[in-house]
KEDO-521047 format. One record per residue (C-alpha): x, y, z; residue in three letters; residue number from 1; chain. Coordinates in Angstrom, 2 decimals. Layout:
N
[r [X Y Z] ala NUM A];
...
END
This chain:
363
[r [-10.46 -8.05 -37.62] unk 1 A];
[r [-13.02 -11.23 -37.93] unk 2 A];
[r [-15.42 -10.89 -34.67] unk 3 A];
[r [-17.33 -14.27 -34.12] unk 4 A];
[r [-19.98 -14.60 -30.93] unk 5 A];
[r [-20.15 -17.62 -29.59] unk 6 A];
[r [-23.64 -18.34 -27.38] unk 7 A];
[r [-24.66 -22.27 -26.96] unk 8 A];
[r [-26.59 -24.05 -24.82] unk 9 A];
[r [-25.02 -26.82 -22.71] unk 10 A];
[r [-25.02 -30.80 -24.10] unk 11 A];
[r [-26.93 -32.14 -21.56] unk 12 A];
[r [-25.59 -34.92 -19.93] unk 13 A];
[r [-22.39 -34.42 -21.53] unk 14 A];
[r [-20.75 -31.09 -21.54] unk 15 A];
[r [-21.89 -27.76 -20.25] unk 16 A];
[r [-22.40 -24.77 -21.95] unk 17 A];
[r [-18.98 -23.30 -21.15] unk 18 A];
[r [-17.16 -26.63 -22.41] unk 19 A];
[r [-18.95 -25.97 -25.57] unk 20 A];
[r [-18.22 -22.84 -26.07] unk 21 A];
[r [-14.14 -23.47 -25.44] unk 22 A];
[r [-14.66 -26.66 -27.97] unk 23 A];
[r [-15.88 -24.01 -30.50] unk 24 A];
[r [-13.70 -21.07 -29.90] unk 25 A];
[r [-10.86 -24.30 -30.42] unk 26 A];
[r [-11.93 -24.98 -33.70] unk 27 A];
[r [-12.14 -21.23 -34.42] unk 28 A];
[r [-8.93 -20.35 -33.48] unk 29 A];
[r [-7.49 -23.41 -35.27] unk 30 A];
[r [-8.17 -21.89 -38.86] unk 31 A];
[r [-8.75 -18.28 -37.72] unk 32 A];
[r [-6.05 -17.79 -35.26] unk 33 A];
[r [-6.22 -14.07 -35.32] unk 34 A];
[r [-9.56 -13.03 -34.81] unk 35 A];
[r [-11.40 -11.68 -32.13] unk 36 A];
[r [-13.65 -14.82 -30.28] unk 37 A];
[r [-16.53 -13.38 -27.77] unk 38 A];
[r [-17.60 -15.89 -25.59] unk 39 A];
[r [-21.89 -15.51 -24.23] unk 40 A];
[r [-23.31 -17.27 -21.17] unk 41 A];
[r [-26.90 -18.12 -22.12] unk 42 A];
[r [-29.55 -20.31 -21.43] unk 43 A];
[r [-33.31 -20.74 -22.05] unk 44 A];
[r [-34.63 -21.33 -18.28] unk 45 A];
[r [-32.82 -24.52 -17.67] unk 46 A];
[r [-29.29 -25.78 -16.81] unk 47 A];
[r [-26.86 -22.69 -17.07] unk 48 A];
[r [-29.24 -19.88 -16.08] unk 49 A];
[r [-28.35 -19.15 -12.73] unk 50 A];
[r [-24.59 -18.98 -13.93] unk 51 A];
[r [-26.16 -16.54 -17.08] unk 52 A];
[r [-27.71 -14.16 -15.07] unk 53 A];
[r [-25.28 -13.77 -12.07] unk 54 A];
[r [-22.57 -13.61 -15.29] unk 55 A];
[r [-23.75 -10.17 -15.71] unk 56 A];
[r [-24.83 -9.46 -12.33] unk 57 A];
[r [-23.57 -8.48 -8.38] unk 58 A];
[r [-24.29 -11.30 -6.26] unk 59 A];
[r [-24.75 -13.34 -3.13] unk 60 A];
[r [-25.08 -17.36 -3.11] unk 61 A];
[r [-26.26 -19.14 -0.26] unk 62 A];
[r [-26.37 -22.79 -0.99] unk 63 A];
[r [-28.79 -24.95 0.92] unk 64 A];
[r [-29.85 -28.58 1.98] unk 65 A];
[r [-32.71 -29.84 -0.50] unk 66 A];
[r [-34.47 -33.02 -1.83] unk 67 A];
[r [-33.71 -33.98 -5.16] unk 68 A];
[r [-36.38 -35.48 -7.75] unk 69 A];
[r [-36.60 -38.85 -5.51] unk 70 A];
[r [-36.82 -37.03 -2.01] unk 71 A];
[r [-32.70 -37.77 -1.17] unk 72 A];
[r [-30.94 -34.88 0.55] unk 73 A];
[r [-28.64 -32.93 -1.83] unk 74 A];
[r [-26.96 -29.72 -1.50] unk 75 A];
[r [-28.37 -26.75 -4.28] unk 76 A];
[r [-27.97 -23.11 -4.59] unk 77 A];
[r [-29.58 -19.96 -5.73] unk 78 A];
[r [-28.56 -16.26 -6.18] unk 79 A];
[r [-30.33 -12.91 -4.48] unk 80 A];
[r [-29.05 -10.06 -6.32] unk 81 A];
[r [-27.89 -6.72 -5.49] unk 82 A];
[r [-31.64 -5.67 -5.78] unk 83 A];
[r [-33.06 -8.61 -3.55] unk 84 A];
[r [-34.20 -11.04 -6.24] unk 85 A];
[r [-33.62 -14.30 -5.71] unk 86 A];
[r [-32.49 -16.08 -8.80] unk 87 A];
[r [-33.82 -20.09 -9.09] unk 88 A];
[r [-33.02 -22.74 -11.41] unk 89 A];
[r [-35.18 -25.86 -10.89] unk 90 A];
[r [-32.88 -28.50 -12.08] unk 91 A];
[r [-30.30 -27.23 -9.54] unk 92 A];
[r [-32.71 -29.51 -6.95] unk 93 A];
[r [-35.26 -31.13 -9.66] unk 94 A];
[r [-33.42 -32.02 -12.96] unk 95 A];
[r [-32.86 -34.75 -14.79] unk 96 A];
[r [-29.22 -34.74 -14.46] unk 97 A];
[r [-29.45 -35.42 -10.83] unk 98 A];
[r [-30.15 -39.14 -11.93] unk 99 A];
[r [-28.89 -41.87 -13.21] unk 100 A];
[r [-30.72 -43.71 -16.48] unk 101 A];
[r [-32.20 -46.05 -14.29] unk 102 A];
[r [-34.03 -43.67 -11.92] unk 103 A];
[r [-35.69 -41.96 -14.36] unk 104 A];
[r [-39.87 -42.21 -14.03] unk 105 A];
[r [-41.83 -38.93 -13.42] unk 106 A];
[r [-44.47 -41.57 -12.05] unk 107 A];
[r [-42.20 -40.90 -8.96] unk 108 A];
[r [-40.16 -37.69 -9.36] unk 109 A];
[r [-41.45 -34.73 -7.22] unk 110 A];
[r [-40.42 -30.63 -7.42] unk 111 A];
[r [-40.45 -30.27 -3.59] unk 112 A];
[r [-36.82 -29.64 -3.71] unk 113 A];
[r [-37.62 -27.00 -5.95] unk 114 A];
[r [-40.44 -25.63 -3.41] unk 115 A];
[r [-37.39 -26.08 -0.30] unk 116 A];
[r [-35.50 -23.52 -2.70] unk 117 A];
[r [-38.29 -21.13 -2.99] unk 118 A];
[r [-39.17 -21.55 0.51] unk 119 A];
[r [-35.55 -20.82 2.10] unk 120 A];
[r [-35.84 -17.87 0.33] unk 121 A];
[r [-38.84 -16.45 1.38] unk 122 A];
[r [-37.73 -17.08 4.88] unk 123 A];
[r [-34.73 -14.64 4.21] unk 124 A];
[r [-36.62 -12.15 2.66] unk 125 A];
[r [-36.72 -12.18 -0.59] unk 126 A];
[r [-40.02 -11.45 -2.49] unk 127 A];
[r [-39.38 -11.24 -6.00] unk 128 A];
[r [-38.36 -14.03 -8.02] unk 129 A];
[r [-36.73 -15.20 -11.49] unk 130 A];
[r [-37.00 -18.98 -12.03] unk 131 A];
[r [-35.37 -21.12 -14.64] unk 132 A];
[r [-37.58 -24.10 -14.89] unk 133 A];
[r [-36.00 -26.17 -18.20] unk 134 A];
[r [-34.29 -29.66 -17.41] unk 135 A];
[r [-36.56 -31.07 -15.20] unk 136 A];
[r [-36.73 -35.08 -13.86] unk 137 A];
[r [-40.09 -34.22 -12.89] unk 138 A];
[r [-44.25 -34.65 -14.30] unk 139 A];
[r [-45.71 -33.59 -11.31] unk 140 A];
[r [-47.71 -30.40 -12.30] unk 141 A];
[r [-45.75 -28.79 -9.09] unk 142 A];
[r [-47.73 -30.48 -6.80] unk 143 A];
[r [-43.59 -30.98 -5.08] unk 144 A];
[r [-43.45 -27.45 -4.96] unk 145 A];
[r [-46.24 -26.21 -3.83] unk 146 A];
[r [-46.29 -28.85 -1.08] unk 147 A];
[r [-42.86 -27.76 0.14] unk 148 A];
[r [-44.77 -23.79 0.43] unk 149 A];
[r [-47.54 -25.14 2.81] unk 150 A];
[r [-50.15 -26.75 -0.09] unk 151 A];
[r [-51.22 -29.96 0.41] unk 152 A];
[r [-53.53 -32.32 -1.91] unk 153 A];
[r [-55.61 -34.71 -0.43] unk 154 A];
[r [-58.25 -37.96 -2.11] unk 155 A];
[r [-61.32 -38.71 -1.30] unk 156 A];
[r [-60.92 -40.09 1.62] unk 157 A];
[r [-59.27 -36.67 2.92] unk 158 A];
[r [-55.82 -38.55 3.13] unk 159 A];
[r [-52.47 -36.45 2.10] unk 160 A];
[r [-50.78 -37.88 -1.40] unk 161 A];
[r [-47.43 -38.31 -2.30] unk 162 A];
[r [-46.25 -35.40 -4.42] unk 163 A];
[r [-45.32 -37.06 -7.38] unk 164 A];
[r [-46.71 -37.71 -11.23] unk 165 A];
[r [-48.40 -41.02 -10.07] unk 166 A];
[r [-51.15 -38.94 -7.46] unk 167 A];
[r [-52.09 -36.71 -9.92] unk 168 A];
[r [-55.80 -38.38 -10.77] unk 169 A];
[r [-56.11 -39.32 -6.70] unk 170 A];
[r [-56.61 -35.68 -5.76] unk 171 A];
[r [-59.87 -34.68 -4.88] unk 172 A];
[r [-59.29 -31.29 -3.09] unk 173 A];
[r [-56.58 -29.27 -2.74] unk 174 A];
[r [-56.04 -27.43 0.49] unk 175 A];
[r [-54.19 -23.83 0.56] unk 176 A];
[r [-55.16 -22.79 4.27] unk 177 A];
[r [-51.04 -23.62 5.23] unk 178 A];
[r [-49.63 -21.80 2.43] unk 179 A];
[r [-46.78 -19.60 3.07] unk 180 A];
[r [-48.60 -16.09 3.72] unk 181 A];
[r [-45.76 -14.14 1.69] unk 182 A];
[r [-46.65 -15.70 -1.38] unk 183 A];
[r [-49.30 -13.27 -1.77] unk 184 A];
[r [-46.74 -10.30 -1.75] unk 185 A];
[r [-44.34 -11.99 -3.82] unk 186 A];
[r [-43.79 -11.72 -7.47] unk 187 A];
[r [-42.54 -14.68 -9.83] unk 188 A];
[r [-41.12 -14.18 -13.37] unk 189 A];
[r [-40.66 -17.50 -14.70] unk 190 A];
[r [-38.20 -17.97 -17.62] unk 191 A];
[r [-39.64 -20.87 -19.77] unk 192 A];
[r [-37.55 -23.20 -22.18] unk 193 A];
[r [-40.87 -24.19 -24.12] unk 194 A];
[r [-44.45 -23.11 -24.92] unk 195 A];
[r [-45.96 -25.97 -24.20] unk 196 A];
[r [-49.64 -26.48 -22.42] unk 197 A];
[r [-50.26 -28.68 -19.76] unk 198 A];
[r [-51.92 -32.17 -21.39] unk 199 A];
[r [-53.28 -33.56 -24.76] unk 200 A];
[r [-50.82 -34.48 -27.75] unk 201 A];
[r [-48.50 -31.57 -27.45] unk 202 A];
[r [-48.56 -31.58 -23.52] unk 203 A];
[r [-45.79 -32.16 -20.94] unk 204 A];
[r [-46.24 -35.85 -20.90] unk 205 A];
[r [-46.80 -36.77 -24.03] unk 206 A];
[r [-44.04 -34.90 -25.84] unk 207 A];
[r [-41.64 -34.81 -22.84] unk 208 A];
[r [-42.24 -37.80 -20.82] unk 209 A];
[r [-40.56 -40.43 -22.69] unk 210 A];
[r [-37.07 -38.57 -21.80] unk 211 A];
[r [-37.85 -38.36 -18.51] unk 212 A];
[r [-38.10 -42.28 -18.60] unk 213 A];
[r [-41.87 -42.50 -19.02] unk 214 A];
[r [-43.13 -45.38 -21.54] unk 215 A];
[r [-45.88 -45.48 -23.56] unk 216 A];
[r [-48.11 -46.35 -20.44] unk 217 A];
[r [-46.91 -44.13 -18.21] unk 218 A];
[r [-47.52 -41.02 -20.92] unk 219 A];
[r [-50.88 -42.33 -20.84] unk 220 A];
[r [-50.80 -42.32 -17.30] unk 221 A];
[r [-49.50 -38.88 -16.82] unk 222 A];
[r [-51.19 -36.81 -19.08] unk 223 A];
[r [-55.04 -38.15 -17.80] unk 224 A];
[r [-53.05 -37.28 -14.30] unk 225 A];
[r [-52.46 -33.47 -15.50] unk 226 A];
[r [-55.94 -33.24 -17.16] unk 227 A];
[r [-57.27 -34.63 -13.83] unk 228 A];
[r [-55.50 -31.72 -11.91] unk 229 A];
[r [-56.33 -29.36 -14.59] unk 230 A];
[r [-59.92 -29.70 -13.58] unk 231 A];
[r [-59.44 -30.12 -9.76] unk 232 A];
[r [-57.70 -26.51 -10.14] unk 233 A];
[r [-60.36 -25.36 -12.28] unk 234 A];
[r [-57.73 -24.17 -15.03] unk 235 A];
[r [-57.44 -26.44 -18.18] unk 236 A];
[r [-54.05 -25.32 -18.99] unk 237 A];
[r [-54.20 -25.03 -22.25] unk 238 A];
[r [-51.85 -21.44 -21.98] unk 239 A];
[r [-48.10 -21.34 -23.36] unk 240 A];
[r [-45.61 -22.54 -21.17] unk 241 A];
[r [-48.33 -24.64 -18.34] unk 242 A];
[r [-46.53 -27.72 -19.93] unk 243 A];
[r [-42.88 -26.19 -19.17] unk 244 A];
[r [-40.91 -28.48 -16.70] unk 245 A];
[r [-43.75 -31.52 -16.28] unk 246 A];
[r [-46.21 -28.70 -15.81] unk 247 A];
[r [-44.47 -27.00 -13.20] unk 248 A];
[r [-45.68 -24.05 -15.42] unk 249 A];
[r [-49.12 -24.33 -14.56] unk 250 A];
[r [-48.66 -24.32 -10.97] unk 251 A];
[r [-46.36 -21.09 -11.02] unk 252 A];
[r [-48.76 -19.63 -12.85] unk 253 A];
[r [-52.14 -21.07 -11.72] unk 254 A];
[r [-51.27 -21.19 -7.78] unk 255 A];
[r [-48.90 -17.74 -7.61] unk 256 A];
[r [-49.64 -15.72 -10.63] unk 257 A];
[r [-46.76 -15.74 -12.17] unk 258 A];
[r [-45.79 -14.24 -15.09] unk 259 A];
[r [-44.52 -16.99 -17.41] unk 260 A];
[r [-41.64 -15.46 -20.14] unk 261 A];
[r [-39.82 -17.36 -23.08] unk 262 A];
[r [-36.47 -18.07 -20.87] unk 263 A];
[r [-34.16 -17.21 -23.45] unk 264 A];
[r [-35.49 -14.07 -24.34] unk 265 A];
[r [-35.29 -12.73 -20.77] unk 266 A];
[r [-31.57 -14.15 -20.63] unk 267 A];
[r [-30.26 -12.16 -24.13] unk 268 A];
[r [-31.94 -9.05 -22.80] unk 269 A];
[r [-30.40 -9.51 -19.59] unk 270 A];
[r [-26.87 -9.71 -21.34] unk 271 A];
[r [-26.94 -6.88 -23.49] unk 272 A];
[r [-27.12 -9.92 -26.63] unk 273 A];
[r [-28.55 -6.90 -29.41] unk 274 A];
[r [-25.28 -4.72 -28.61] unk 275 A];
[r [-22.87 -7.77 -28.05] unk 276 A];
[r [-23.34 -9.37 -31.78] unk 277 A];
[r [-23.70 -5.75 -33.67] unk 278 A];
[r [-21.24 -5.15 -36.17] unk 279 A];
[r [-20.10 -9.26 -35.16] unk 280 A];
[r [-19.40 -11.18 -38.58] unk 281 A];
[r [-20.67 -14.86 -37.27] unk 282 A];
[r [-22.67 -16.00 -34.71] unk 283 A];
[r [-21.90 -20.01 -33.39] unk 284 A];
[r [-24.26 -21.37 -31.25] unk 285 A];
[r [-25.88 -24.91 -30.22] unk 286 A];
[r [-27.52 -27.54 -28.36] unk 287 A];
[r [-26.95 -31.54 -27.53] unk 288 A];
[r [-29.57 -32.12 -30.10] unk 289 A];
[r [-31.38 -30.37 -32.58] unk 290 A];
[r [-34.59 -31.32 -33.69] unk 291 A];
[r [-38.69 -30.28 -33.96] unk 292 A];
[r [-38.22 -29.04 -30.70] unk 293 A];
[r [-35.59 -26.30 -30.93] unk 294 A];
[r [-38.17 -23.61 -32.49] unk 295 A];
[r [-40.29 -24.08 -29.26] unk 296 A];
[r [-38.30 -21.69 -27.49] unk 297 A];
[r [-34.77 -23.08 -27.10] unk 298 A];
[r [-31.46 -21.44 -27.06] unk 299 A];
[r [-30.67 -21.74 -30.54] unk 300 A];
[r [-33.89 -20.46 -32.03] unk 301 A];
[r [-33.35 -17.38 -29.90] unk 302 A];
[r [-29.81 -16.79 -31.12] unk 303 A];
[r [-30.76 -17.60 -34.99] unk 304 A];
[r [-33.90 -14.97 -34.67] unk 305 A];
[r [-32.07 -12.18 -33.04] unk 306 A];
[r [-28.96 -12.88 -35.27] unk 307 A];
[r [-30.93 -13.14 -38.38] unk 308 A];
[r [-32.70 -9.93 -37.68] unk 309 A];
[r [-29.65 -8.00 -37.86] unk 310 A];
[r [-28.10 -10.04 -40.65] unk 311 A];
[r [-25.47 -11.53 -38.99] unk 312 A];
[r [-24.62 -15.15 -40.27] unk 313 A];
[r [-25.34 -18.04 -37.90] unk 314 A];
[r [-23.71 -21.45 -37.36] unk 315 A];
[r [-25.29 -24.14 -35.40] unk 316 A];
[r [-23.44 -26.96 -34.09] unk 317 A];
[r [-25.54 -29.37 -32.99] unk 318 A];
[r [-24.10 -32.69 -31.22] unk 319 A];
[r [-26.75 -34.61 -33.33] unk 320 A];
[r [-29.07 -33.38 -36.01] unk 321 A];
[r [-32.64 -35.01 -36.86] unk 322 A];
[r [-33.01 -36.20 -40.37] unk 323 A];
[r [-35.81 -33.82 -41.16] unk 324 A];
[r [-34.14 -30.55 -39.89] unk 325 A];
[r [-30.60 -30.76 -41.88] unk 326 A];
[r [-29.74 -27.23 -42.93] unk 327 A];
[r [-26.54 -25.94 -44.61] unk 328 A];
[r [-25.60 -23.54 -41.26] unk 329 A];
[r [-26.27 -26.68 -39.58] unk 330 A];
[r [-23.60 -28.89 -38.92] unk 331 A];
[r [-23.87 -32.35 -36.62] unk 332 A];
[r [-20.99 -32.57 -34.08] unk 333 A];
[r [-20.74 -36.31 -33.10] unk 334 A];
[r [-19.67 -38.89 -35.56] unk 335 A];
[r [-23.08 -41.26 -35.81] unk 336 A];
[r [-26.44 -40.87 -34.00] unk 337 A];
[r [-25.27 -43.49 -31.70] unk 338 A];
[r [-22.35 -41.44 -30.12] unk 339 A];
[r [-22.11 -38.25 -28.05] unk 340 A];
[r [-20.40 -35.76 -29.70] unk 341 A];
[r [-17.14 -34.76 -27.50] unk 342 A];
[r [-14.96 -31.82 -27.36] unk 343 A];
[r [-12.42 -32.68 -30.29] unk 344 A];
[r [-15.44 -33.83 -32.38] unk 345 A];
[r [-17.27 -30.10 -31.77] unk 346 A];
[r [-13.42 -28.74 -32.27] unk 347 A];
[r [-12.71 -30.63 -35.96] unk 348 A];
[r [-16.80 -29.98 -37.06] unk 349 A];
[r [-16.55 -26.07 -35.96] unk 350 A];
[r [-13.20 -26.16 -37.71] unk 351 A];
[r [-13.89 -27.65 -40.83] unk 352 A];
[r [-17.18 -25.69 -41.00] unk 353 A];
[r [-15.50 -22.52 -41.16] unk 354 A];
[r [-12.84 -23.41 -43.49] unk 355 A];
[r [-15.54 -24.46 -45.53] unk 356 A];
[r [-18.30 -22.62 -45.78] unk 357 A];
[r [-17.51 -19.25 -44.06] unk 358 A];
[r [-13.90 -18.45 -45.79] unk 359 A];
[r [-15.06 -15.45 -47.11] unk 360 A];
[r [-14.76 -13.86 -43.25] unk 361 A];
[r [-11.68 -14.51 -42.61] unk 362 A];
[r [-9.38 -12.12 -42.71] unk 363 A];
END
């Protein structure tokens, strides 16, 4: 019987990762109405990782008051497992889905919600961590977070900042004397979504700010900001994954020596992903858009190097596809660039692709 693993990242803004993944098992089944589908929670650090890990794990949610990226009270949630780990995915209280297009300007956008998260937590007990930190709203280097855990960053005038992308270059100290004392028996594993470092041309700001609603002066802005802290912290941040989530990264690593891990890595090891697709005859996976930016540690570059290691045949379905990344096993979901690609459009593409191009495993 024809065994096909399906394992995509959400459409952000649009569908989530399990919407996708019925979408493609739709078209599937539509020309393959006999085989065996297998259906993979996965994510790279970002939206869907809580629900990943807890997929394949026992349990508890508590589900807390927080401040989302512009300081309004929302309700989020985390996961302590069976062993005491508390699970933590940033854009639960700092993503970029919590706003509208409008709100968007990591001039303004703070992690402290994020920090609230950790925070609760560490007031229940928990002292080891796992942290998703993909999907952010936020630029703020964690200077949010680490204010919510007892940090606070002062100018020169000794005055507390706002903690938000536009005080980055005000700081001129940064005072730890009120930080939570069981940080320094806690341990933080921090799943990453990309590699980037902190500033310069292939920093937080400059290659993520302009989704986050930053313009051209703002980017500017920003990334003198995070080479400002940078040096104020006396850590450049020029390591893999200080750029991840507006440089939230950095200050995970830099502040509470974290250990900073490619997200979707930790995820497919977590699921068993080496003994789910073995013996499988295609892998489907795919992301909202696919572009220079998917080999940086995404979903679907995980999937195609762990698939393509054990020679199993991958599809990516992509709701759009950048001109200079078109690839026969790639296959663009939504009718133009100008559209968002829905749940028939994923259904006819994954459909016709298989028809198409993978006949020869049906059976």
């Amino acid at each position: 019987m024809t065994r096909i693993i399906i394992a995509s990242d959400s459409f952000k803004g649009t569908m989530t990762s399990a919407q996708v993944a019925d979408s493609i098992e739709a078209g599937i089944l539509s020309v393959c109405p006999h085989c065996q589908v297998v259906k993979v929670s996965v994510a790279d650090g970002g939206e869907g990782t809580l629900a990943a890990v807890c997929a394949v794990r026992n349990f508890r949610n508590v589900t807390i008051s927080v401040s989302d990226p512009l300081c309004r009270r929302i309700s989020a949630s985390y996961a302590v497992l069976d062993d005491g780990t508390a699970v933590i995915e940033m854009s639960q209280a700092s993503g970029l889905t919590l706003l509208g297009e409008s709100e968007r300007n990591p001039l303004d956008t703070s992690t402290y919600g994020t920090g609230e998260l950790i925070a609760h937590a560490l007031s229940c007990g928990c002292r080891k961590f796992l942290i998703g930190i993909g999907g952010s709203a936020t630029n703020d280097a964690g200077m949010g977070m680490l204010s919510a855990l007892g940090y606070k960053f002062l100018d020169a005038e000794g005055n507390l900042l706002p903690v938000s992308g536009g005080s980055l270059a005000d700081i001129a100290r940064i005072d730890s004397s009120s930080a939570y004392p069981a940080l320094k028996d806690s341990e933080f594993i921090v799943a990453c979504d990309v590699d980037s470092p902190l500033s310069g041309p292939q920093g937080a700001a400059c290659v993520f700010g302009p989704q986050k609603g930053a313009d051209a002066d703002m980017v500017r802005t920003l990334d003198e900001g995070l080479r400002h802290f940078a040096s104020v912290a006396g850590n450049d941040g020029q390591f893999p994954g200080a750029g991840a989530a507006g440089g939230l990264g950095y200050a995970l690593k830099v502040f509470l020596n974290a250990d900073l891990v490619r997200g979707i890595d930790l995820i497919l090891d977590a699921v068993g992903f080496d003994d789910i697709i073995s013996g499988a005859d295609l892998v489907i996976t795919g992301e909202g858009r696919y572009d220079s930016q998917t080999s940086s540690g995404k979903v679907v570059h995980g999937i195609t190097s762990r698939a393509s290691a054990r020679n199993v045949p991958v599809l990516v379905v992509a709701g759009t596809v950048d001109p200079s990344c078109v690839s026969p096993e790639i296959i663009q979901a939504a009718p133009s660039d100008g559209h968002m690609a829905t749940a028939e459009d994923i259904r006819r593409a994954v459909s016709y692709a298989i028809s198409s191009r993978y006949s020869m495993i049906l059976r």
